[in-house]
Every structure is written in C-alpha cells, then in structure tokens.
N, C-alpha and C positions, 0 to 999 in steps of 0.2 A: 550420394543418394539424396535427391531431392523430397521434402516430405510433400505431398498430398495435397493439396489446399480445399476446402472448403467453403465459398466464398461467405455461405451467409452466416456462418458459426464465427469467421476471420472478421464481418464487418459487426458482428454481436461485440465481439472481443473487441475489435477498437472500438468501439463505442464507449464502453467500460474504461479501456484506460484513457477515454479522453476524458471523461469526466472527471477519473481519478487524475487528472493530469501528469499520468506517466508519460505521453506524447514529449510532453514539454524538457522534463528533466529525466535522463535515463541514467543508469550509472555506468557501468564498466561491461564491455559488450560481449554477447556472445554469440553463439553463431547463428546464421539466420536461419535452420533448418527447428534447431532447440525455440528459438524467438517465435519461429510459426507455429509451432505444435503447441507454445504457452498460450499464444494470444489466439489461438482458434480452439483448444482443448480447455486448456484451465479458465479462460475469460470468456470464450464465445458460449461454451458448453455447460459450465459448470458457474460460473459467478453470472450469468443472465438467466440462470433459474429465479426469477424474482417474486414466482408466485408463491412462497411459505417463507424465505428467509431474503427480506431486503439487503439492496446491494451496501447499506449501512451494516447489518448485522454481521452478512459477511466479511467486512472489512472490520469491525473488530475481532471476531473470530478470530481471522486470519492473521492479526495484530499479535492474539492472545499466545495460538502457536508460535511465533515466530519469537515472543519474550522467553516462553519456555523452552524454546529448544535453542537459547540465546546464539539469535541467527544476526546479527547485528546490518548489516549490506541489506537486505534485504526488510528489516525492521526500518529502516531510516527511509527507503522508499516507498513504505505501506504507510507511515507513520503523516507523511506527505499526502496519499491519496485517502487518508483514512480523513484529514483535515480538509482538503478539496473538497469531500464529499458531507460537511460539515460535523463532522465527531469533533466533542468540545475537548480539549486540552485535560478537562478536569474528568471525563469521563475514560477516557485513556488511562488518567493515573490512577480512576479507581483500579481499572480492570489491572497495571501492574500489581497495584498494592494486592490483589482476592489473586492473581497468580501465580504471587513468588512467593506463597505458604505451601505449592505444591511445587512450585518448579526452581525453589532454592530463595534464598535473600541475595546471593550475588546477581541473579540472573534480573531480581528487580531493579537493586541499584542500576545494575548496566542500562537495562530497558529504559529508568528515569532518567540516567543520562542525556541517555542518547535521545529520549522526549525532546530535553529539553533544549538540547541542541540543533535539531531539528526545528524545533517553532523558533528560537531566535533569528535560524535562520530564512526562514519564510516568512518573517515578521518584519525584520530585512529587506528582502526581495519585495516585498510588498509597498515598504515605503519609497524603498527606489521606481518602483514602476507609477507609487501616484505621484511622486516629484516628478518624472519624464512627463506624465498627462499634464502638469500644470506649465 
C-alpha cells in the first residue's frame, strides 16, 4: 500500500527539514511509505504552522518531549536541527536541567550526554568542512 501524497503539504515538509538539515544527515531508515506520511503530515502539516508557535519553539518543544520520554535516536537528530536552526547549546541545557525535575534525573543526565555529544560532533564536521573551503 502506497500512502497518498500531497505535493504542497510534502514540499512544506521538506522545506523544514531542509532547514533543519535533516536532508543532509539521516540516521537509520525506514520505510518510504512511514518517511512520507512524516515529512507531509508531521513537517508539511503540523511544524509549517508558523503563525503562533515558530518553527524554533517548536523544535525545542519537540526536543523537550523527546528528553522526557528519553527517546535517545531521535533526540541526537532534533538536537541537530534544533542547532541548524540556531537554538544555543546553553538554551537546550536550560530546557534539560527545568525537565528532568518532571521527567526523572536519569532522563537529564542522558539528554546532557547525548547534547554534548552531538555538538562535538557538529563542531567537528564543521571545522572539517572550513578546512575543505580553505
């Protein structure tokens, strides 16, 4: 069963993840049918509503659930577009630190882990891409 497509909700949606630079780095795949229904429903549909909560707000939001409900695969790929999209490093950490008084202390440590593993590594990638330009 093929799902449906949508073309202007589908080009809403990549637009999003290109900004969040999901295009670029994806993780572990799944199928294309689940892939179009995310990137035309959850991004075309629902994160391009930018008229009351910016596409920033929602990417911490989105951040916030994903500490709590220590979704790890998924936190290390927001954690990415949440920085694309310029969320500082330090504004992240607050939202761990006001989180994990509801959604545990283990669930923070992991979340700050995984931060900060995530920015090394983009911080990384970053200097290898401006040594390539030089």
């Amino acid at each position: 069963m093929t799902y449906k497509i949508n073309k202007d909700k589908r080009e809403k949606g990549m637009l999003i993840l290109k900004k969040m630079g999901f295009l670029e780095k994806s993780g572990t795949p799944i199928s294309k049918d689940f892939m179009d229904h995310i990137i035309q429903m959850l991004f075309g549909e629902i994160w391009s509503r930018e008229d009351v909560i910016s596409l920033q707000e929602r990417s911490l939001i989105t951040l916030t659930a994903l500490v709590a409900l220590n979704r790890e695969k998924e936190l290390k790929m927001h954690i990415r577009g949440a920085r694309n999209l310029g969320i500082s490093k330090e504004k992240i950490e607050e939202m761990i630190l006001h989180v994990s008084h509801y959604s545990g202390f283990p669930t923070g440590v992991s979340a700050n882990q995984t931060l900060n593993d995530v920015w090394a590594q983009m911080d990384k990638e970053q200097k290898k891409e401006q040594e390539q330009a030089t």
